[in-house]
N, CA, C and O atoms as CSV, one atom per row, in Angstrom:
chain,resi,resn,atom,element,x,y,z
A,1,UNK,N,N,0.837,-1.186,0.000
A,1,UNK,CA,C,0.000,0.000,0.000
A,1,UNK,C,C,0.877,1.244,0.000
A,1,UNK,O,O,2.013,1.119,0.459
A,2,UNK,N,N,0.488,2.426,-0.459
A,2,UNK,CA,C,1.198,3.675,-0.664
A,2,UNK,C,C,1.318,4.294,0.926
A,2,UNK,O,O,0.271,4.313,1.573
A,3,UNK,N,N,2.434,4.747,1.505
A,3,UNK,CA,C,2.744,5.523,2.277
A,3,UNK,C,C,2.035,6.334,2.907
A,3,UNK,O,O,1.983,6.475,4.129
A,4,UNK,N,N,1.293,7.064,1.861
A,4,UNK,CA,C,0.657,8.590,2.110
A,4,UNK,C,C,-1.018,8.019,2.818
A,4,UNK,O,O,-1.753,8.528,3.665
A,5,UNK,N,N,-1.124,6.776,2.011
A,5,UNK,CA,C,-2.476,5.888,1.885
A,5,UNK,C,C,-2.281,5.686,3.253
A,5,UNK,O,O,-2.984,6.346,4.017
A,6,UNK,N,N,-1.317,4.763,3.794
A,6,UNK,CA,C,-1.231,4.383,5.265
A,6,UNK,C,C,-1.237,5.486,6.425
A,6,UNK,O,O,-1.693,5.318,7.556
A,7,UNK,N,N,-0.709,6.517,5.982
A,7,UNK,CA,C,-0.494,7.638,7.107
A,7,UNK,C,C,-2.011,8.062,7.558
A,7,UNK,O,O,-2.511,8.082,8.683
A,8,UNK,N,N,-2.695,8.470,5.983
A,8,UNK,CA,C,-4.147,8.817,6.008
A,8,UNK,C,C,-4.993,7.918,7.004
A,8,UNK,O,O,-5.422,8.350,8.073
A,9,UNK,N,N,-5.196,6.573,6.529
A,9,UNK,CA,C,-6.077,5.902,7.382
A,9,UNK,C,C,-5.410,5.853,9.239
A,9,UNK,O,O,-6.101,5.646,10.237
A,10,UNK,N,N,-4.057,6.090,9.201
A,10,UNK,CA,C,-3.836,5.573,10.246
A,10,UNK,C,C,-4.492,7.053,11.579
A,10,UNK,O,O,-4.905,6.891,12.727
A,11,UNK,N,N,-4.324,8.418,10.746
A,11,UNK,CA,C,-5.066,9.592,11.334
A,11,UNK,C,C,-6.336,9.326,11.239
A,11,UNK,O,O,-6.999,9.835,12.144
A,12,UNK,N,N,-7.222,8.399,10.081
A,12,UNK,CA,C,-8.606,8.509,10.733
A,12,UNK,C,C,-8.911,8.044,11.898
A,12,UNK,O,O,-9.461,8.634,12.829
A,13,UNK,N,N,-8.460,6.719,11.818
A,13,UNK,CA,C,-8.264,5.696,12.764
A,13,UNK,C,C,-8.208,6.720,14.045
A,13,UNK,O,O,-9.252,6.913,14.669
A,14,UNK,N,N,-6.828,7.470,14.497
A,14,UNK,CA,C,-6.661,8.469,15.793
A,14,UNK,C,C,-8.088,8.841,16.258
A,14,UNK,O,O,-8.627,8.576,17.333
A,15,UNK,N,N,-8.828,9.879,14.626
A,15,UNK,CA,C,-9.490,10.637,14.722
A,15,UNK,C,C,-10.790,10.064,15.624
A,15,UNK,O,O,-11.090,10.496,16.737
A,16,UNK,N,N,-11.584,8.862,14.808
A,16,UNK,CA,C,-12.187,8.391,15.199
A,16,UNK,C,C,-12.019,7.894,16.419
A,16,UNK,O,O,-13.035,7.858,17.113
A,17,UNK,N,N,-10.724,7.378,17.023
A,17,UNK,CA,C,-10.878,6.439,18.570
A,17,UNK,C,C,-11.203,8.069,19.285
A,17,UNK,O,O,-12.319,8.151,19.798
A,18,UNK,N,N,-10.638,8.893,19.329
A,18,UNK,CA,C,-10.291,10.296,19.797
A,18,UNK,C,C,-12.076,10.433,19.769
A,18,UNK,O,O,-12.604,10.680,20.853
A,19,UNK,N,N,-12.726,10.318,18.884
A,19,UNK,CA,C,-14.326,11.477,18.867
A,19,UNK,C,C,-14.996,10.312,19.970
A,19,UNK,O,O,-15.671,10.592,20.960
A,20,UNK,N,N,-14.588,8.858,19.481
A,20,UNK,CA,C,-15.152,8.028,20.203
A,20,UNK,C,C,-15.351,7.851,21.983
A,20,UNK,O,O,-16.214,7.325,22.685
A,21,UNK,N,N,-14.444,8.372,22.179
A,21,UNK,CA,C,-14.480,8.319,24.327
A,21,UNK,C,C,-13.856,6.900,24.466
A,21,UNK,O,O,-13.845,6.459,25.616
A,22,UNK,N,N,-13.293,6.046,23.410
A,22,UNK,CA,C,-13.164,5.143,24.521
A,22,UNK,C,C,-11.678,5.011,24.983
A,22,UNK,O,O,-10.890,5.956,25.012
A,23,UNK,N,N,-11.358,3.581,25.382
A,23,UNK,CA,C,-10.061,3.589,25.699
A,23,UNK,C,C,-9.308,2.828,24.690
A,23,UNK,O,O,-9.998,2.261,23.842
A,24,UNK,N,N,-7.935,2.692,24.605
A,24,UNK,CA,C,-7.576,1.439,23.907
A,24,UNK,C,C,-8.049,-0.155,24.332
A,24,UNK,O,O,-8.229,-1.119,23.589
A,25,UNK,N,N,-8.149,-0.074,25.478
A,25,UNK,CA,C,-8.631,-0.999,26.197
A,25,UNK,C,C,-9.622,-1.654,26.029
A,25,UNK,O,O,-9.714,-2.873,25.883
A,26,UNK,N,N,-10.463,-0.823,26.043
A,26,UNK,CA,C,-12.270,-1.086,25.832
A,26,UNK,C,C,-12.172,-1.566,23.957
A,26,UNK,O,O,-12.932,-2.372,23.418
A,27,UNK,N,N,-11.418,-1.065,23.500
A,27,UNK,CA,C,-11.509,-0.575,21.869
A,27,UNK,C,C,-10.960,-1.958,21.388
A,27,UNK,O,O,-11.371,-2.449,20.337
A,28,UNK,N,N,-9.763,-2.756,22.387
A,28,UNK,CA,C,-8.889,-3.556,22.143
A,28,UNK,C,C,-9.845,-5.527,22.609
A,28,UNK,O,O,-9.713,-6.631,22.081
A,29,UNK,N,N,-10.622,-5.079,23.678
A,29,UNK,CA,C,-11.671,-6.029,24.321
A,29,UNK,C,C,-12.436,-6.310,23.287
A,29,UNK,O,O,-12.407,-7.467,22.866
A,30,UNK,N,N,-13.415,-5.185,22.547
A,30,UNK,CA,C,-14.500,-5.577,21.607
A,30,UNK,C,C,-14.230,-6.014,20.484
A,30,UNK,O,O,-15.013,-6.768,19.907
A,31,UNK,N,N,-12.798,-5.541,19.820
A,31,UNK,CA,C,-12.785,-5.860,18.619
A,31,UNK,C,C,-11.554,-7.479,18.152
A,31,UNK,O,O,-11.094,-7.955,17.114
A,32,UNK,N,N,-11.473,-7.854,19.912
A,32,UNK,CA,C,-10.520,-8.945,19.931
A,32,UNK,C,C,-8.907,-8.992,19.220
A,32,UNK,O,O,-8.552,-9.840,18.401
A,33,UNK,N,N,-8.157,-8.013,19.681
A,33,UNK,CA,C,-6.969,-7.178,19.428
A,33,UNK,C,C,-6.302,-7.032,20.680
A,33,UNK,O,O,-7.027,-6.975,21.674
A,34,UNK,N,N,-4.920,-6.950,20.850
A,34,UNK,CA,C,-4.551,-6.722,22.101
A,34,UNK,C,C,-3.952,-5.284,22.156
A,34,UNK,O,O,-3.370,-4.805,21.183
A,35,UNK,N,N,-4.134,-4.538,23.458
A,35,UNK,CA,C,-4.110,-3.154,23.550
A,35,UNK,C,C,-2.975,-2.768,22.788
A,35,UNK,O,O,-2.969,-1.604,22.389
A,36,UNK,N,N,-1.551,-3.849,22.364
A,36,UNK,CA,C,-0.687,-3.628,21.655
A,36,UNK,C,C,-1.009,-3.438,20.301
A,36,UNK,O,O,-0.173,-2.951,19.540
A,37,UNK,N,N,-2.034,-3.739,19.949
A,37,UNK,CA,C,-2.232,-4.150,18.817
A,37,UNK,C,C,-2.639,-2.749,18.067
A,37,UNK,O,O,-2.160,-2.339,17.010
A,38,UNK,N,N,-4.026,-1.872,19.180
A,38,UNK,CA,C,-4.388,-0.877,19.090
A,38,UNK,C,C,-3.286,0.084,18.625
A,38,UNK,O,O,-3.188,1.062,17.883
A,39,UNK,N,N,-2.224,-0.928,19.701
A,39,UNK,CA,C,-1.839,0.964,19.721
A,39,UNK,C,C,-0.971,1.066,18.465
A,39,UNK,O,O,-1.001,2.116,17.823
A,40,UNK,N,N,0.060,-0.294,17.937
A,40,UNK,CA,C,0.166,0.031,16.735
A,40,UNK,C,C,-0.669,0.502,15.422
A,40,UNK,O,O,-0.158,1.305,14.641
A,41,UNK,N,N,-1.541,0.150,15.277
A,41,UNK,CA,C,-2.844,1.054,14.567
A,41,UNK,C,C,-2.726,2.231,14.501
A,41,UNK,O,O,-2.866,2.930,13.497
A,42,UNK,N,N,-2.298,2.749,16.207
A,42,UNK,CA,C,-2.277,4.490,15.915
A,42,UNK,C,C,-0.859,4.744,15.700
A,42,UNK,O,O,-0.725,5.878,15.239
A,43,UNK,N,N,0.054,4.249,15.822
A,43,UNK,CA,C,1.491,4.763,15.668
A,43,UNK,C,C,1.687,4.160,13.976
A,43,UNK,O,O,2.757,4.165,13.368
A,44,UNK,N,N,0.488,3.708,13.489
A,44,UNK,CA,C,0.992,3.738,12.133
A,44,UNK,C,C,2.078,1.873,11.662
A,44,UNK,O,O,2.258,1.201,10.646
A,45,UNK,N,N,2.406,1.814,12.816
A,45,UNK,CA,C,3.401,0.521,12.844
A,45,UNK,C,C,2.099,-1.006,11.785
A,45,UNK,O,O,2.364,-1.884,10.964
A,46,UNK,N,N,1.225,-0.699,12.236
A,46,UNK,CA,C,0.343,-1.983,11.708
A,46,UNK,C,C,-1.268,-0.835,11.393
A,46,UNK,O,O,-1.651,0.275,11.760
A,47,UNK,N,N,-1.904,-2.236,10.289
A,47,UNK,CA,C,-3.178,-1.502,9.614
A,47,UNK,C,C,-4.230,-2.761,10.219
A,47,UNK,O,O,-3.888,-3.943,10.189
A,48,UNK,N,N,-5.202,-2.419,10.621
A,48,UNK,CA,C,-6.423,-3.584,11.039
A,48,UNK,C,C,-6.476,-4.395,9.544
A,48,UNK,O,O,-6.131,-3.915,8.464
A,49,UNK,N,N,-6.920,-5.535,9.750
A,49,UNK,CA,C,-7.082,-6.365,8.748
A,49,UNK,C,C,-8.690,-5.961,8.115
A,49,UNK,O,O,-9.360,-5.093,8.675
A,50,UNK,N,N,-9.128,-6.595,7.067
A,50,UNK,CA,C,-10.442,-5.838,6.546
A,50,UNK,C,C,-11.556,-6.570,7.999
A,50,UNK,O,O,-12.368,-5.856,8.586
A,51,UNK,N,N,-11.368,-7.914,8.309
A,51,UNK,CA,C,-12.550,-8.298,9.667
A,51,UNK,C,C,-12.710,-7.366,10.426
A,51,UNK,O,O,-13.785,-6.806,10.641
A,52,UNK,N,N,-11.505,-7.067,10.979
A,52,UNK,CA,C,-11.012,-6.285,12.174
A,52,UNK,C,C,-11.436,-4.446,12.131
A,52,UNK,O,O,-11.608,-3.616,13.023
A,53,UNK,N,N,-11.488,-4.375,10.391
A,53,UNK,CA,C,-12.069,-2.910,10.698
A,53,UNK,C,C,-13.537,-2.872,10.273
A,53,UNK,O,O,-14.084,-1.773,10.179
A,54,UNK,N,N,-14.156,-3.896,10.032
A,54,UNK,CA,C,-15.719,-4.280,10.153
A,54,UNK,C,C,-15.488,-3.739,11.802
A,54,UNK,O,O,-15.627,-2.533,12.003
A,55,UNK,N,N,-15.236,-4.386,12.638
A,55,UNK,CA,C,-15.892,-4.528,14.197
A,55,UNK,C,C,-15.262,-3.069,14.708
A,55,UNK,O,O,-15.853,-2.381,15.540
A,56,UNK,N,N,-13.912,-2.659,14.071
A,56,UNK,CA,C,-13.426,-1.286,14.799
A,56,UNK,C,C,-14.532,-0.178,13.952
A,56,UNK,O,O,-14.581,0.986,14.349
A,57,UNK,N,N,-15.048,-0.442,13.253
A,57,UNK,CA,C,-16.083,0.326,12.888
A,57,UNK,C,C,-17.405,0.278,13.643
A,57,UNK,O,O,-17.815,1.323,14.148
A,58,UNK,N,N,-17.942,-0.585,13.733
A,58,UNK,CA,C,-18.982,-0.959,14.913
A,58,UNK,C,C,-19.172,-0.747,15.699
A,58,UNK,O,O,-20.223,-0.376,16.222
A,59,UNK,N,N,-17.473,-1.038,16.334
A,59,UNK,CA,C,-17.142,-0.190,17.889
A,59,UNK,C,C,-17.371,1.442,18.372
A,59,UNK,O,O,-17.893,2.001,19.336
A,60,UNK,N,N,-16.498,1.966,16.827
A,60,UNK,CA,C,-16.855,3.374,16.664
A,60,UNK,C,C,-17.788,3.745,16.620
A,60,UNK,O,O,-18.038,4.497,17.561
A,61,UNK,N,N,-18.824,3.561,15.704
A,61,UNK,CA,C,-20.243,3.611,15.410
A,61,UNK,C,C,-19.299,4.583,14.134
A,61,UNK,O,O,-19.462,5.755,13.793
A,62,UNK,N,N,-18.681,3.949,13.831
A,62,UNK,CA,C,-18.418,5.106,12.074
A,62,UNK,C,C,-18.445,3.961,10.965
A,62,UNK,O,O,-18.594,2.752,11.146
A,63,UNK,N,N,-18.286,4.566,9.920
A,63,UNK,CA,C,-17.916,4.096,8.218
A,63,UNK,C,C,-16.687,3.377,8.286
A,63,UNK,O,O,-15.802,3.574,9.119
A,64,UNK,N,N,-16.676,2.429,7.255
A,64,UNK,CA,C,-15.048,2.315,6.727
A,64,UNK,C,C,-14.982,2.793,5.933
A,64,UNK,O,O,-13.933,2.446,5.390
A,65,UNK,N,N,-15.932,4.143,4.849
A,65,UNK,CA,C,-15.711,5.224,4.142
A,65,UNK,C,C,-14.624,6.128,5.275
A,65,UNK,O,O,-13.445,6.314,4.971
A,66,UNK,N,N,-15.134,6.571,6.417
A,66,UNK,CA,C,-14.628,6.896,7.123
A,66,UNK,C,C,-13.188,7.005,7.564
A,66,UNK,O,O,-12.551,8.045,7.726
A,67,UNK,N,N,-12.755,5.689,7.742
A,67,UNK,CA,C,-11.577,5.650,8.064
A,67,UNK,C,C,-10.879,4.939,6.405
A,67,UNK,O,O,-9.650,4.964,6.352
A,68,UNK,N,N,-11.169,4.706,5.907
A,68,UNK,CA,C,-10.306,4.446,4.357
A,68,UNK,C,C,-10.320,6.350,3.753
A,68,UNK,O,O,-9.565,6.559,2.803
A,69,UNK,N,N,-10.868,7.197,4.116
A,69,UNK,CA,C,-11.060,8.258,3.811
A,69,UNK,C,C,-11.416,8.217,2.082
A,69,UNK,O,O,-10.584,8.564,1.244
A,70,UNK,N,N,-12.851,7.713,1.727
A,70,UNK,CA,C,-13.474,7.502,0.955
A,70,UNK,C,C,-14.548,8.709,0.915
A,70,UNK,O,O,-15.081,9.052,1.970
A,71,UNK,N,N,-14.882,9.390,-0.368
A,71,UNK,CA,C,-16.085,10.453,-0.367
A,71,UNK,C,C,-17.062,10.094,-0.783
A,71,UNK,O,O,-18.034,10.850,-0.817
C-alpha cells in the first residue's frame, strides 16, 4: 500500500478512537486485538485487517468510508 495511503487511514483511525471516548482498552476487548495491537494502529506501525475494521467500525459507530477516507 502507498505511504501517504497508510499515514491517512492511520489519522482517521486516531481521529475516530479520539471522537469516540473510549479507551484502547475497551476498543482492544471488543474488537478482539490486544491493547498492543491498538496501539500500533495508531502509531501507524500496523493496519487492522479488513474483519477487524468491520468490528473497529462498529465499535466506533463510524464508516469504513470513514476511516479508508473515501467520499
Amino acid at each position: 500500500m502507498n505511504d501517504s495511503i497508510d499515514q491517512m487511514i492511520t489519522e482517521n483511525i486516531k481521529n475516530e478512537i479520539e471522537t469516540s471516548g473510549k479507551s484502547k482498552t475497551e476498543i482492544a476487548k471488543a474488537i478482539g486485538v490486544s491493547k498492543s495491537t491498538v496501539s500500533q494502529y495508531l502509531s501507524g506501525r500496523a493496519q487492522p485487517t479488513l474483519a477487524t475494521l468491520s468490528k473497529l467500525c462498529r465499535v466506533l459507530d463510524c464508516s469504513a468510508d470513514d476511516i479508508l477516507g473515501i467520499k
